[in-house]
Structure formats: C-alpha cells, structure tokens
N, C-alpha and C positions, 0 to 999 in steps of 0.2 A: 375694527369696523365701527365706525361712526353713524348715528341715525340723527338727522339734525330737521326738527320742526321749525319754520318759520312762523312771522306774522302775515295778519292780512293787509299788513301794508307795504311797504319798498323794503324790500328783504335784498343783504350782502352774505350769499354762503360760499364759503370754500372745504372743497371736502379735503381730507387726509390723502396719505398714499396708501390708505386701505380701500376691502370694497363697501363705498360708503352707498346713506341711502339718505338722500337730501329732500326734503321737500317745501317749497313755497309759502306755505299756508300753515298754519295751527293746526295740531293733532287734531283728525277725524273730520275738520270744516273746510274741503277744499270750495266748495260753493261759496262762501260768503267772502273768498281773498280776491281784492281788485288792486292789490300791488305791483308794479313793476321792478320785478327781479335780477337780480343778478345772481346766475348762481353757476359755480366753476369746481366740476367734481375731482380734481387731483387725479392723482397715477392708477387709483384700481381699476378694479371695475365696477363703476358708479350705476346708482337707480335714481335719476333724479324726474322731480315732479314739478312742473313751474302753477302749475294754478291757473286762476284767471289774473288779470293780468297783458300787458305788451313786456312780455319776459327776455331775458337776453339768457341761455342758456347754454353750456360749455361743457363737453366732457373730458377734456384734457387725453392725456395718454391712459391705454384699457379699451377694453374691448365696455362701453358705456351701454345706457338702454335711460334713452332722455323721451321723456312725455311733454309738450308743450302746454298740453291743455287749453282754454278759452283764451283769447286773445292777439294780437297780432306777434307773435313770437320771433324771436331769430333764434337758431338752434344750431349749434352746430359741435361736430362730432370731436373734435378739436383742433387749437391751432394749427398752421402749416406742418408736416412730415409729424403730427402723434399720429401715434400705432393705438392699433386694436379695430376690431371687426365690429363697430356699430350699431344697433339697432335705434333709428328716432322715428318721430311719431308726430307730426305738430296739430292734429284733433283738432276744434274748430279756430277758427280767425284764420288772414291772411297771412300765410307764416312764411319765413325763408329759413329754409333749410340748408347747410352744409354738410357732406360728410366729410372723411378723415382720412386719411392715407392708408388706409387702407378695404377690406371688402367691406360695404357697408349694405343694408336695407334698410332704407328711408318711404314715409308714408304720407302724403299730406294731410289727409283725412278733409273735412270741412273747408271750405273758403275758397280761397283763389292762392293757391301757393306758388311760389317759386323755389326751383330745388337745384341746387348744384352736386349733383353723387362724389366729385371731388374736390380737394384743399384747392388753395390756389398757386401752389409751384406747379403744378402739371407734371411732377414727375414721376406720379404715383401710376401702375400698371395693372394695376387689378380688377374683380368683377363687381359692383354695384347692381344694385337692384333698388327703383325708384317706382313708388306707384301716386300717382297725383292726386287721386281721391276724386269728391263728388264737387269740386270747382273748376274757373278754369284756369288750368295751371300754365305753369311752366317751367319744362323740365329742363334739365342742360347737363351734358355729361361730359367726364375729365377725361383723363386718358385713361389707357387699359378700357377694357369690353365691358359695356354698358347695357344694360333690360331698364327701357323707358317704357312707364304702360301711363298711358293718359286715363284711362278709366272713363268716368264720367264727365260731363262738361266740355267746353270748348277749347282744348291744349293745345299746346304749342313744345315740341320735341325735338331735340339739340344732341346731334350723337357725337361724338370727339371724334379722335384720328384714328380709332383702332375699328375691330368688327363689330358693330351695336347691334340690337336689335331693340325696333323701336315700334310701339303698341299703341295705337291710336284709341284704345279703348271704344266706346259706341256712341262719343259724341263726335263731334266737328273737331277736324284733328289737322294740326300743321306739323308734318314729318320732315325733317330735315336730319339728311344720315351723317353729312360732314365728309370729312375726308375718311378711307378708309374701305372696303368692300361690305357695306350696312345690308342689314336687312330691314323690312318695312310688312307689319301686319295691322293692316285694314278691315275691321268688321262692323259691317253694312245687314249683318243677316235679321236684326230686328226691323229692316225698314219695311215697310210695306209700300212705298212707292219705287219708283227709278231711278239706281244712282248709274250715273256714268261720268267716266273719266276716259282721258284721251292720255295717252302715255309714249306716245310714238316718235317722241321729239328727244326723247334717251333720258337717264338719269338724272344728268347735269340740268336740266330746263324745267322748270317747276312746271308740274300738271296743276292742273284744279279743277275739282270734280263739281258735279251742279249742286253738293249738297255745300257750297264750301271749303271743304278740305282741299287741304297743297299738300303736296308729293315733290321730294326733289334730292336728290343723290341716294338714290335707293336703288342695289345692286341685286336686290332678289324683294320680290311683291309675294305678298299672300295676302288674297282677297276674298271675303265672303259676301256675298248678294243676301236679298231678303229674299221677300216674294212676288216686289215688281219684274215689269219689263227692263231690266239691266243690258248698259251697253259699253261696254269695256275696250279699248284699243290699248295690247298693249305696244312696249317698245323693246330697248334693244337688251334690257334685263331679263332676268330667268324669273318668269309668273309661275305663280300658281293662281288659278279662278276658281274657285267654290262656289257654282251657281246656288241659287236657292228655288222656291216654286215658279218663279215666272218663266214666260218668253226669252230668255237671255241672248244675246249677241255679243261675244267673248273673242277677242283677235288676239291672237300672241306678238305678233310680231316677230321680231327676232330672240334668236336664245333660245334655249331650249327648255320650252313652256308645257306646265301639266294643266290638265283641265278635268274638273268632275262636274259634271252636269245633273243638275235636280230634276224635282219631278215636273219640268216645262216641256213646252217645244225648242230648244235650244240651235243654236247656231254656232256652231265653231269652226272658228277657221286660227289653223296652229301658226302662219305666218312661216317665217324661213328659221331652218336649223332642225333640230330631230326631236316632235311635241309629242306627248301622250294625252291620255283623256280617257278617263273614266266616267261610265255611263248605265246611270242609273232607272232602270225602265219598271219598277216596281210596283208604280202606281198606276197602271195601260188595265183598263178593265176585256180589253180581247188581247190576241198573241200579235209580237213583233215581228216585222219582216224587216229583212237589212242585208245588205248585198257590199259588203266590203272589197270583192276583189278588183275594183278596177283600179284602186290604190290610192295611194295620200295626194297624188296630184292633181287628182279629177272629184270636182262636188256630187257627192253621195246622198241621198235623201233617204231616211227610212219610214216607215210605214206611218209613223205617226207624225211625220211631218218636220222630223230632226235632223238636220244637216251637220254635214264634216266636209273640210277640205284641209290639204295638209297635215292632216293627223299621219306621225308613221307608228303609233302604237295605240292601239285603241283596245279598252277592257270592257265588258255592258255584263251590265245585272239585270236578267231577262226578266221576263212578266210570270204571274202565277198562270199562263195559258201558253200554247202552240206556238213557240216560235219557230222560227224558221231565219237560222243566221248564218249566211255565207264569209268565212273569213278574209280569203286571198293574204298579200301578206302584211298586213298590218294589224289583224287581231293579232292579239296576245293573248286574252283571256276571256272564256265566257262562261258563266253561271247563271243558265236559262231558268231556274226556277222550276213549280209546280206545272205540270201538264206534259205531254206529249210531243217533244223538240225534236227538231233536226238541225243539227248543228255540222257544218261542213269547215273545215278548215283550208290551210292553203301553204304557201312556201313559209318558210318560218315554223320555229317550236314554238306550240297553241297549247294551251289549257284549256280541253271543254269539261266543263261539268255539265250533266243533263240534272242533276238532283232528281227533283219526282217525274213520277208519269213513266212510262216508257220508250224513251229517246234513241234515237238515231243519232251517232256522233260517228262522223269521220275526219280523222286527219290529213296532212296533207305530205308534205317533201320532207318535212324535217322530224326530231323527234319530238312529239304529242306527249301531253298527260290526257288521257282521255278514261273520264269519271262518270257513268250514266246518272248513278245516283239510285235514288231508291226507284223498284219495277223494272223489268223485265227488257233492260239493254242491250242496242248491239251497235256495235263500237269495231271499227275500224282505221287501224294507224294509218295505214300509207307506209313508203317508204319512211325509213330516219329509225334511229333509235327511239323508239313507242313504250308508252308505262301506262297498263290499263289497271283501274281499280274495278273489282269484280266482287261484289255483297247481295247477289241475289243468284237462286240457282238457274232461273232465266237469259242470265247475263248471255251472249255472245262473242266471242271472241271473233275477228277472223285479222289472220295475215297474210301477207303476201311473202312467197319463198324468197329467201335472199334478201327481205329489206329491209335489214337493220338487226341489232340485237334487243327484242323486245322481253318485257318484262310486265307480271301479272303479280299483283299487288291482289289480295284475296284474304276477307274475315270468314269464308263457309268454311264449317266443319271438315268437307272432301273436297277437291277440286283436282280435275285434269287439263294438264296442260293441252290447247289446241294447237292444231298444225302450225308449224313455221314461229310457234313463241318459243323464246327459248328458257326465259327466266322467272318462278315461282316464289314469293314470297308470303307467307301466311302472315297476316296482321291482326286475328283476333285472340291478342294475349288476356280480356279476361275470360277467355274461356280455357287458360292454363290444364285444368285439370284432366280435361277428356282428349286435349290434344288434336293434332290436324292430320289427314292424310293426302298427302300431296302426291301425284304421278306425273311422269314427264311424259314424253314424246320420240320420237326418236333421234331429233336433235343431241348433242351435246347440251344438257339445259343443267341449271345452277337451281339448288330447290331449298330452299331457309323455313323453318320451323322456326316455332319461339317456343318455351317453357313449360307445355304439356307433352302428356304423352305420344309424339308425335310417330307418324308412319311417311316415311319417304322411300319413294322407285324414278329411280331414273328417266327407265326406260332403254331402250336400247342405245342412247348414245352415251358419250365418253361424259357420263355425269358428274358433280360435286353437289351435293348433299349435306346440309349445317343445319345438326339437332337441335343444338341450345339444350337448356336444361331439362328434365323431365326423361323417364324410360321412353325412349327411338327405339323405332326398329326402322333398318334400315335394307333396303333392295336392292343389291347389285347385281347388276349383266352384263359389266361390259369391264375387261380389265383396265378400261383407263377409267371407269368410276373415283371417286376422290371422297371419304366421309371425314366430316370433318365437326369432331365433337368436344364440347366444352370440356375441360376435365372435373370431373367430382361431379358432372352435369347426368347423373342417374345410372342405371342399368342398361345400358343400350345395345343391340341385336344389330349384327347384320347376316342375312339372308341372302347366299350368292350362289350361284350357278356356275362361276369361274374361279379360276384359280387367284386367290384372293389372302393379303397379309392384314389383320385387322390395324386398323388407326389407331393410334395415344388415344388414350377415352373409352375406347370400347371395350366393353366386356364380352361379348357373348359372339358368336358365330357358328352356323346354322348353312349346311353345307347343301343346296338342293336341285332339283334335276335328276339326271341320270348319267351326266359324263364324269367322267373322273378326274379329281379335281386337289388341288394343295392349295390349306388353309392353314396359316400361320397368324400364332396369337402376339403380343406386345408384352409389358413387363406385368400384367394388371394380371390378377387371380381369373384366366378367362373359363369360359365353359362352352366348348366347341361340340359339334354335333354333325355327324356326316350323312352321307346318303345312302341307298342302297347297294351302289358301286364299290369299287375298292379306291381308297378315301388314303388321301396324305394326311395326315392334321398334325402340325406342330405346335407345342403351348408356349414353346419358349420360356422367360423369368412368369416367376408368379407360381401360386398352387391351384394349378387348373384342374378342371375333369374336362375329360377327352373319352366324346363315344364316339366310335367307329361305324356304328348303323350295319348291315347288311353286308358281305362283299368282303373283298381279302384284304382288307386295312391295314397302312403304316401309320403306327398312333409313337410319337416320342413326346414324352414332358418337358425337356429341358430342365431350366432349375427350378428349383420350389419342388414342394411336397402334391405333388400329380396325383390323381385318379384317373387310368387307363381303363376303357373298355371296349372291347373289340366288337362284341354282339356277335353275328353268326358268319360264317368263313374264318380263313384260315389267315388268322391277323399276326401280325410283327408290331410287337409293344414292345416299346426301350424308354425306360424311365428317367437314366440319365442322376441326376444330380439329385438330392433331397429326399426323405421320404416317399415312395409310390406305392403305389398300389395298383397291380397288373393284373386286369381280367380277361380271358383272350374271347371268354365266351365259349359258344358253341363251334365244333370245330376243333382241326390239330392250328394251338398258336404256337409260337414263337416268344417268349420273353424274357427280357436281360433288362434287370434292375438297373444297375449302376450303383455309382455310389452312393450310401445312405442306407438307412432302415426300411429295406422294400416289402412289400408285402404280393404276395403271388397267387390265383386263384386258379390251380386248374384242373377241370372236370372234363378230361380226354385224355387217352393212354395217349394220343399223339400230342399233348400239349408238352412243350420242353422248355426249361428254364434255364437260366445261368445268372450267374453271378461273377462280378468284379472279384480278383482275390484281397480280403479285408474290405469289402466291401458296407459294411454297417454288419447289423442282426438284423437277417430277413429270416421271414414265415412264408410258408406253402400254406392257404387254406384249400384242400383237395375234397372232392364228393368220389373219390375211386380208390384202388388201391394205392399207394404211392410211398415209395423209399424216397427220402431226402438225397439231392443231386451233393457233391461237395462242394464247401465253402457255403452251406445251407445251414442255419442254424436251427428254426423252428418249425412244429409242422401241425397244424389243427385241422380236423376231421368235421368237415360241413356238412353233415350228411345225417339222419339216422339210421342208414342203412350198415349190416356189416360187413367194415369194409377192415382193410389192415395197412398199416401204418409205421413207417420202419423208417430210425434214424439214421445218420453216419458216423464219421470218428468225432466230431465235435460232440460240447456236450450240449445236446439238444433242450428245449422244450415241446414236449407232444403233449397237445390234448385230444384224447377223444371225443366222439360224438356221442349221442342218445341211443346207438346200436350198440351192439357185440361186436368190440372190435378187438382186435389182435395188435396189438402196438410194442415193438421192439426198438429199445435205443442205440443196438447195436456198439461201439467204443465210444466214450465221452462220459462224462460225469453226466448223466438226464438226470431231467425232472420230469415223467411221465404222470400225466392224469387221465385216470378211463373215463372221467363223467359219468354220465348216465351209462345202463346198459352191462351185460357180464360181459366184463372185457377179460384178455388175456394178456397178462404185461409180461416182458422181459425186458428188463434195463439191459442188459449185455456187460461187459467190459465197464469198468469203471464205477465210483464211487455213485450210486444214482439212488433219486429219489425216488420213491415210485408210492400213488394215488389209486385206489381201484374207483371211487365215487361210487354211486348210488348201483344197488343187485349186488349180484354174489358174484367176485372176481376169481380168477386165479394166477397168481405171481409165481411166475417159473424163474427159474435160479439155476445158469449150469458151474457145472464146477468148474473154480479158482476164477469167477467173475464175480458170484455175488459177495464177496468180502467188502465189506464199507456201505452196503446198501441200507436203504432206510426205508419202511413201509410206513405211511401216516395215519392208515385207516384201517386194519385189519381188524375185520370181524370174525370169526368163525366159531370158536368154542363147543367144535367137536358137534355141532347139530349137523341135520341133513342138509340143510341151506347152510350160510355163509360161503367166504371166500376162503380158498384154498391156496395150500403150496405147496409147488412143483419143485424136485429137485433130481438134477439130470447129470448122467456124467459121475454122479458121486460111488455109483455102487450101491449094496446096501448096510449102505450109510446110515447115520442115527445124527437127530437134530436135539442140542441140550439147553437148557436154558441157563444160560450166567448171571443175568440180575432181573432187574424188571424188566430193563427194557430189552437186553441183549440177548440171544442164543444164538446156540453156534452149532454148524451144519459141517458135520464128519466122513471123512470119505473112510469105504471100508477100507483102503488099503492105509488109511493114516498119516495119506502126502497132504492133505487139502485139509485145512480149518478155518471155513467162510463165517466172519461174524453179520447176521445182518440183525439192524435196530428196530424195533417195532416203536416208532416214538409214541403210543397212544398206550403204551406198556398193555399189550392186549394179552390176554391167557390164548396160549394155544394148547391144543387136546392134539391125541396122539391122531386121531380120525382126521386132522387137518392139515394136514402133511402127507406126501408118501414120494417115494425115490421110482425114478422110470430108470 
C-alpha cells in the first residue's frame, strides 16, 4: 500500500497495484493547493484526493473512492471496461464525472456538473447511482438501470436503453427516459403556488410544465403537488398523483392510474383503464358524507365539495367526526376515524374500519373485513365470506343464515359465537396467561385459541377446535368435533358427552352427561374420568389412570403401567400390558391384570380376580378376608380391622395390617409379616419366613411343615405377654434347642423332627410354647 503526498503545484501521481492512498496537495494543506493534477490510482483499490485545482483524476481498475475537491475537475472511475464498483465525488467546481464499468455512486456536490454513470463502449449492464448536487447539472446514463436524482438546481436527466428511474429532485428538471420502459419522479411538494402539466399527448411528446420542466419518454409518472391549486392531465402512462393541500385537478388519462388526494377540495377524474385513489379527509373539522354507489362512471361529489369520476377503486381516511359513507362497488377501503360512522358497503370485498366512536358498518355481496374499532359496534357482513374483528364487549355481530362462511377475529377474554358465524379466532396473545374462552353455536364452527390457558365448546355442531399452547380444555358434543392440539403444547382436557377417541396432544378426558358413552385415550400417559353411568374408557399406550365414576364400568389400560378405578357398581377392570393397578371400588368387580406386575384392590367378597398364567408378580391389596386366587403371588391387608389372610401353592408375600390378623401361607416358600397388631401366623408347607411385627404374635407350626422355617422377631422369654408357639399335629411332642439360633420340634411318636431358626437367636422359656 502506497500513501503518496503531493505539491501545491501540477502534480504527476500514479499509484501501485496496491490499495493506494494518493493525494494532490502537501501533507495536512489541502487549502492552499492551486495545482492541476494528474493523478491515476493503478489496479487496487485507490483513495484519491485531487485538491484545489482543475484536476484530471483516474482510478483505473478497483473498486476506487476519488474526491475531486475545489475546482473544475474531470474524474473518472476508469478507462473503458476497468472493473470495480466506484464511489466519486467531484465537491465544489464545474466537474465531469465518468464512471466505470461497472456499479458505480457518483456525486456532483457544488457547481454545475456533468455526469456520465457509464464508460464509453456502452457495453456495460449494471446499476448506477448518480446524484447532481446543489448545481445545475447534467446527468446521462449508460446502459444497464440507471437512478438519476437531479437534486437541486435546474438539471437535465438522460436515461440509456434499459429501465431508469430518473428524479428531478426540487428544482426545474428536464427528464428524458430514452429508450426503454423508464420511470420519472417529480417533486413539486415544496411549491406553494400552481404547477401544472399536460401529459396527454403520451410519452414520446415532451410535456412542459408552467414551472419549466420537460417530460418525455416516461413510462410510469410519480408526481407530488405542494399546496397550490394544481392541475395535472395525465396520458397514456401509469401516474401516480400525490396531491398536496390545495384545490387540485388531477386527470389520469389513460393506463392504469393511482391517485391520493390531500387535505383540499380535490377533483379526480381516473381517465380510461382501472384507476385507484386514495382519500385523505383528515383535516374536515364536521363528518363526511359520500355516496359511492352509483359507480366509477358517473361524477360523485362528496360533502365537502370533492369530486370522482372514473375512479373503480376508491380508499378515504375519514374525519375525527360522523361520517356517513355509502360504498357501492368501488370502495375498497374505508377508515372513518374518531366519532360515530356509518359505513355501508356494496358488491365487491370492502374493508370498513369504524376505529373510534360507535359505528355502524355494513357490508355488502362479497366478503367484507368489517372492523368497528374501539365502542360499542355493530357490524353487519351481508352475504360473501365476512371477517369481523370484535375488541369490545358491546360489539354486535349479526348474520345472515347461509351467507357465506364467516369469521370473528376477537382479543376479549370470552366471547360467543353469534347466529349464522361460523368461525372464532382469539387474537389476544399478550394476554397468554389467563387464556380465552371461546363458544360456538350450533353450526359446524372452527374455534382457534392461542397460547394461554384456553377453554374451547363447540357447541352443537360438527366442530374443530385448535388449543395452541397452554392447558385447553376442550368441549365436545357432537361426534364429528375434531380437537386439534399442538404437541408438547400443555396439559389439555377434553370434556365430552359422546363417545369420543382423544387427539395426538391430549392428555386428559372427562366423560360427562348421563348417556353412556366410550372414551378412548392416545399413546400419551392419559387420565380419563367418566360419569355417573356405566362408562367404557380405554387408555390404550401410555401409563394412565382410568376412573370409572358411578355405574357398571369397562375400564381396560392397554399398554403402560395403568391405574384403574371403578368407584361404585359393579366394574370390569382389565389392565392388559404393563404394571396396573386394579381397583374395582365399591361393589362385586371383575378384574384380570394381564401381563406385568398388576396390583389388585378388593374390598367385596364378590370382587373377583384373575390372572394371566406367568403373568408378572401381582399383589391383592384386600380390607376383608381374602385367600389368594392361583397364579397370585402377593397379598397385603388394607385395613386395621381383624381380618384373615391366606396364601396359595406359590411362595407368597403377605403383609398384614394394624389388626389381629390371622395370616396363612398355605404351600410355597412365604414371607409373612404381621405388622402391627397380635397376629396369628402359619407359613404352612414350605420353607417360610415368618415376621410377627409390633404386640404379641403367635406362630403355629403343624407337623412335617415347619421344617426350614425361619422366625425374625420372636419375643417371648417365658413372661405373660410376648409371642407364642403353637405346635399341632406333633402329639406331645418336646421342642429342643440345637445352637443359638436353631431348635427342633419332636413328634411324640419320633416320625417328625422340624427344625425352625429364630434368626434374632431369641431365648425361649418352656411357657412359650405348647403342643395342641
């Protein structure tokens, strides 16, 4: 990188093919250099400075950034076809500008410049960007798409063959688009007298306006007015007219012309082809009256004195007062403002907003947006498919049956759908938290929540209901309801009166009414709930709970690890797959585990179990008496009451309860525990454990079972309290003790010697024992 300082006199620089940084003048005095320069920055990308001075300045190939500085300069980006993207500058004096082949931003700043945006082979295609500063210039452009802004002063603008777009900036401007389909932007809005231009003679024929300015191959107009009386004709181009405060008189002509009108009495007339016109009534200190339906063919006058003809698309920004606007079919859009409107629409989809006050808006043939705005609206679609937005509890809806499929757009907290709507959408997401309650009708109506806790009802027709995120609960009545929830999108309920399969998403269902009804859950851990009736409820995959309410219930889990509960009648619980737990409730139940480690609760002599054979290890938890069914492994005593408790050939686990109970393991290796309470234990058959827990037990032994038994807690030691042992079947038999922990129990006839182990190596006294 080269930094090369000049004299203040006629300075020769060439830069390197680095990116150089040249300057005209002596380090730090660019004011006092009055030399003409020559200065050519080589292949990088250059910074060059020419000074004061009439400089000849060059950036070669690089994207350069050349400053001309004081002086009448020529500048240019470099020879024919160098590359790089440009940026020049030519600051005060008369300067001529070239750019480079490629995209350049050139500036004239001060003087009267002349600019050419490209080289001179013309065969460059790219985009330029040329602003002429505060002289008067002139611009010229190459090929490829040109941005000429005249800016200031009296210019003269030169578009090449391609698309231009050329800016007359806000003085006295001569547009010339060239060959090509150009655009042309005129801004007239500082005037404060009358400009007008006749434009009706087409493109090709130069206008000229009374301020001076020429017009001529301009294939699209954008024109801004001040605050005179403006009078504009256009032609066969697509205008746009931007009036400003005055009186204006704006013709389109042909093409298809837009128009926005200020705050005057304006006159528009769209000319032939399909014009629009936007209408700005802002500034009317009473309310507008305007009567659009007799159509774009016939001159319309509104209240304050503003005419239309040929308009077929008309938009008005009403007054802060009472207006009163009839559309027919060429409104499009109206936004009445502050106060008290009546807005009537007509053939054609209208947009009315009433905003403030409390308005009257009706639609007409087609579908409407109809918006009162803020107070207490009522709004009527018409035929067509109709979208009311509703943000006040005042609001009104009304339809007509059969016209159309309409929709209600609503931020309140509740809202009910009215007659003949069919479609609710809640739109106040920052109120996420508290959520919406949305009710239908009896249509089939479609009802959307957003992100809060929301409450959705159908209603009695064939509904669809969309949570979104947040705990939903949702209302079904009708079996073609349709819920439709996010997944991962919260806890969500549905509440249904019919026989109903919950949706992907839902967790919960809630069975209600009084008909009897099948409610089937999805793969999700659900928690189903029925009614008073007798209640189907399937959980299918997942580890649900399943109540049965009331009534003679078929409760089944499917897979996953279930919780069944019947509550009161006479329920059929089938657990199926996984861990369950079966409670049939009050009532004779019915229940079959299935496969897995089932767990059984029941507290009725008519309650009956079964079991898969190899089924897992399932437990009875029982509050009655209860012998284990077979292919039952475990069995605990719910109850403090004394009850008795009896295993089968497997080798069980039994625990007792907080009573005196009676607990026999009957064949199988047990593990018996009394818990709380003087319990009476016999292991039976087989090697068993046996626990007396908390009071004074007593462990019966008949003969040629208790051999291999194990006691883990005996206390006795011969006092009046502790627990005892029974020994049956033996005769009278003698019990002897073999080590600490062992003794052994002798039949008198001498066939039998039962060892059992006291693993707590307990002393027993002759008083704690005796033979029946």
């Amino acid at each position: 990188m080269a930094i090369i300082f000049g004299t203040n006199g006629v300075d020769r620089i060439t830069g390197t093919t680095e990116d150089d940084l040249l300057y005209g003048y002596p380090d730090g005095s660019p004011d006092t250099d009055t030399g003409n320069d020559r200065i050519l920055g080589g292949d990088g990308d250059d910074v060059i400075y020419g000074g004061g001075g009439n400089d000849n300045l060059q950036g070669q190939n690089g994207s350069d950034t050349i400053y001309g500085g004081d002086g009448k300069d020529s500048i240019s980006g470099g020879p024919d076809g160098a590359y790089g993207q440009n940026h020049l500058f030519g600051e005060g004096g008369d300067d001529t500008i070239t750019g480079g082949a490629d995209d350049d931003e050139i500036d004239g700043g001060a003087g009267n410049d002349t600019i050419y945006t490209g080289d001179s082979s013309g065969n460059y295609t790219g985009w330029d960007r040329a602003y002429g500063g505060t002289g008067d210039d002139t611009l010229i452009g190459g090929a490829g798409t040109q941005y000429l802004h005249g800016m200031d002063g009296e210019d003269w603008l030169y578009g090449g063959d391609d698309h231009d777009y050329l800016d007359s900036g806000l003085g006295i401007a001569h547009l010339d688009g060239g060959a090509g389909d150009d655009e042309g932007f005129v801004d007239r809005s500082d005037l404060t007298t009358a400009f007008e231009i006749d434009l009706s003679a087409g493109p090709s024929v130069m206008a000229t306006a009374n301020d001076g300015s020429t017009l001529v191959s301009l294939e699209y107009l954008l024109i801004f007015t001040g605050s005179g009386d403006d009078r504009i004709l256009g032609g066969s181009e697509q205008d746009i007219f931007i009036s400003g405060d005055g009186d204006d008189t704006l013709s389109g002509g042909a093409g298809q012309d837009y128009f926005e009108a200020g705050h005057g009495v304006d006159h528009l007339d769209g000319g032939a082809d399909e014009d629009a016109a936007m209408i700005d009534r802002g500034d009317l200190t009473s309310g507008l009256t305007l009567d659009l339906s007799p159509g774009a063919a016939v001159l319309v006058t509104a209240s304050d004195g503003t005419t239309f003809i040929n308009i077929e698309h008309v938009s008005l920004l009403g007054t802060g007062h009472a207006d009163r606007i009839t559309g027919g079919a060429i409104l499009n859009m109206v936004m009445a403002g502050e106060g008290d409107d009546v807005l009537t629409g007509g053939v054609g989809a209208q947009d009315l907003y009433g905003q403030g006050g409390n308005d009257i808006l009706s639609g007409g043939a087609d579908g409407d947006w109809l918006d009162g705005g803020a107070g207490a609206d009522s709004m009527a679609g018409g035929t067509g498919d109709d979208t009311y937005t509703v943000d006040d509890a005042g609001d009104v809806v009304i339809e007509a049956a059969n016209a159309g499929l309409d929709t209600v757009f609503s931020d309140l907290d509740t809202y009910t759908l009215p007659k003949n709507v069919e479609n609710l959408t809640y739109t106040g997401y920052w109120n996420s938290g508290a959520g919406f309650t949305g009710t239908g009708n009896t249509l089939a109506n479609t009802i959307t929540g957003a992100d809060g806790n929301d409450t959705l009802s159908g209603g009695r027709g064939a509904d669809t209901m969309v949570g979104g995120n947040g705990d939903d609960l949702y209302v079904v009545d009708n079996a073609g309801d349709v819920v439709d929830e996010t997944s991962g999108g919260g806890i969500d309920t549905v509440r249904t009166t019919v026989t109903y399969t919950l949706a992907d998403g839902v967790e919960k269902l809630i069975q209600d009414g009084s008909a009897t009804t099948t409610g089937t859950g999805n793969a999700l851990d659900n928690t189903m709930t029925g009614n008073n009736v007798a209640n189907r409820l399937f959980g299918m995959a997942g580890n649900d709970t399943i109540s049965g309410g009331n009534g003679d219930d078929t409760l089944k889990g499917g897979d996953g690890d279930d919780t069944l509960s019947g509550g009161a009648g006479a329920d059929a619980l089938l657990g199926e797959a996984g861990n369950d737990t079966l409670d049939g409730g009050s009532g004779d139940d019915e229940m079959r585990g299935g496969i897995g480690d089932d767990t059984y609760v029941v507290d009725s002599i008519g309650d009956t179990v079964s079991e898969s054979g190899g089924g897992g290890i399932d437990t009875v938890r029982t509050t009655i008496a209860y012998t284990l069914a077979n292919g039952f492994e475990n069995l605990v005593i719910a109850t403090s009451q004394a009850i008795s408790g009896t295993g089968n050939a497997l080798a069980n686990v039994i625990l007792g309860g907080n009573g005196g109970n009676s607990l026999s393991g009957l064949g199988g290796a047990d593990t018996i525990d009394g818990a709380g309470g003087a319990d009476t234990i016999n292991g039976g058959a087989g090697a068993d454990t046996l626990t007396g827990g908390a009071n004074n037990d007593i462990f019966v032994f008949a003969a040629g079972e208790a051999n291999g038994d194990t006691i883990t807690d005996f206390t006795g030691n011969g006092a009046s309290v502790g627990d005892k042992l029974q020994f049956t079947g033996y005769g009278a038999g003698n019990f002897v003790q073999i080590d600490a922990t062992h003794w052994q129990v002798n039949s008198a006839n001498g066939a039998i010697h039962d060892v059992i182990t006291f693993a707590n190596a307990a002393a027993v006294h002759a008083s704690d024992f005796a033979f029946v």
